[in-house]
C-alpha positions in Angstrom: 69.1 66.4 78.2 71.7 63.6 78.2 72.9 61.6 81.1 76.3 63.5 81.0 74.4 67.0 81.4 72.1 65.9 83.4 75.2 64.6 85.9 77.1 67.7 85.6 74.1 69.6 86.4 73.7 68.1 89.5 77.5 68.2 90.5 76.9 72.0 90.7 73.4 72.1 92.0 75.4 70.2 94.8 77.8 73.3 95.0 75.9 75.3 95.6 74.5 74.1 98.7 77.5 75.0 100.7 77.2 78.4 99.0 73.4 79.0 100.3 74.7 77.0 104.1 77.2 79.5 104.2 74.8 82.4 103.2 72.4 81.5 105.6 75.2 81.9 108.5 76.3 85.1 107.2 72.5 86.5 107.4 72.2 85.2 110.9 75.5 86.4 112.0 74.6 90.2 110.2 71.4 90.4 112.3 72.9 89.4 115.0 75.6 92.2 114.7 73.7 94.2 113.9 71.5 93.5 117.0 74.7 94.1 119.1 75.2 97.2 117.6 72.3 98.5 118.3 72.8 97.5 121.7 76.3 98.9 122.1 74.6 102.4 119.7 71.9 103.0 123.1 74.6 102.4 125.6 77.2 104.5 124.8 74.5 107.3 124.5 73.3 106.5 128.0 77.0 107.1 129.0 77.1 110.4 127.0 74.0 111.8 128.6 75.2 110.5 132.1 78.9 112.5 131.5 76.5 115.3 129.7 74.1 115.4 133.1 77.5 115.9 135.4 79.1 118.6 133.3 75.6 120.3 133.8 75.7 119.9 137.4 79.1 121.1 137.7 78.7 124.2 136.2 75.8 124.5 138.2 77.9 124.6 141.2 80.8 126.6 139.5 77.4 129.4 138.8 76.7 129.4 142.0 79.9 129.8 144.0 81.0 132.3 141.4 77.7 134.0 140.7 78.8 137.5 139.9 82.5 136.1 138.0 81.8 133.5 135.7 79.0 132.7 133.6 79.0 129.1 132.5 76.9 126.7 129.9 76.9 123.2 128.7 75.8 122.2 124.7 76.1 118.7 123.9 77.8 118.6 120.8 77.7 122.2 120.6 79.1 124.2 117.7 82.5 126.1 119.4 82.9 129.2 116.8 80.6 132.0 119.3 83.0 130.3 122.3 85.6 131.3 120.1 84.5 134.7 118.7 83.4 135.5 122.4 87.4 135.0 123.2 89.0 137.1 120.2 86.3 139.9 120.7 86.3 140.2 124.1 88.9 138.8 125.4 91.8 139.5 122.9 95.4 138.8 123.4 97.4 136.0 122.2 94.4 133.2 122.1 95.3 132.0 118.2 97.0 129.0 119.8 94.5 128.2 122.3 91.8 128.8 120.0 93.6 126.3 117.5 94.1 123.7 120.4 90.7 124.0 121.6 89.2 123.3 118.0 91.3 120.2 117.7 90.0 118.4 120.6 87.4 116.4 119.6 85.8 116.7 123.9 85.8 118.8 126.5 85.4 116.3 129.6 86.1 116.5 133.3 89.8 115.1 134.6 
């Protein structure tokens, strides 16, 4: 290896410190989103089983009050085709569009 090799060689051995600098940042900075995400993942679960716990309680209180008129339940991320077939079959009538608007909302939460 000549002097000129040698020197150009180590010219871009240089280079690439910034390169492995800038990787090691970018590692730290994925775990640490990563870590937040996480973090953010548990809480907005929390939240769900907290809104999930009052829509149970509610129709708690709607099943007692109207004990002999309504019959109501709560699925988290139930499947909505028997709440649909339960309305065509049994309840009939014009329901196509409210059947089509209910299956486009993405929840069902209280006002």
């Amino acid at each position: 290896m000549d002097d000129e090799q040698f020197i150009r060689l180590r010219r871009e051995i240089e280079g690439l410190r910034p390169l492995q600098e800038r990787k090691s940042i970018l590692q730290r900075l994925e775990k640490e989103y990563t870590e937040r995400r996480r973090i953010l993942l548990d809480e907005w679960e929390g939240i769900k089983a907290q809104e999930f716990q009052i829509l149970v309680k509610a129709t708690k209180t709607i099943g007692r009050k109207l004990r002999d008129d309504v019959q109501v339940e709560v699925t988290a991320a139930g499947d909505r085709e028997p709440l649909f077939k339960l309305l065509r079959e049994e309840v009939g009538g014009r329901l196509s569009e409210a059947i089509n608007s209910l299956g486009e909302k993405k929840n069902f939460t209280l006002p």
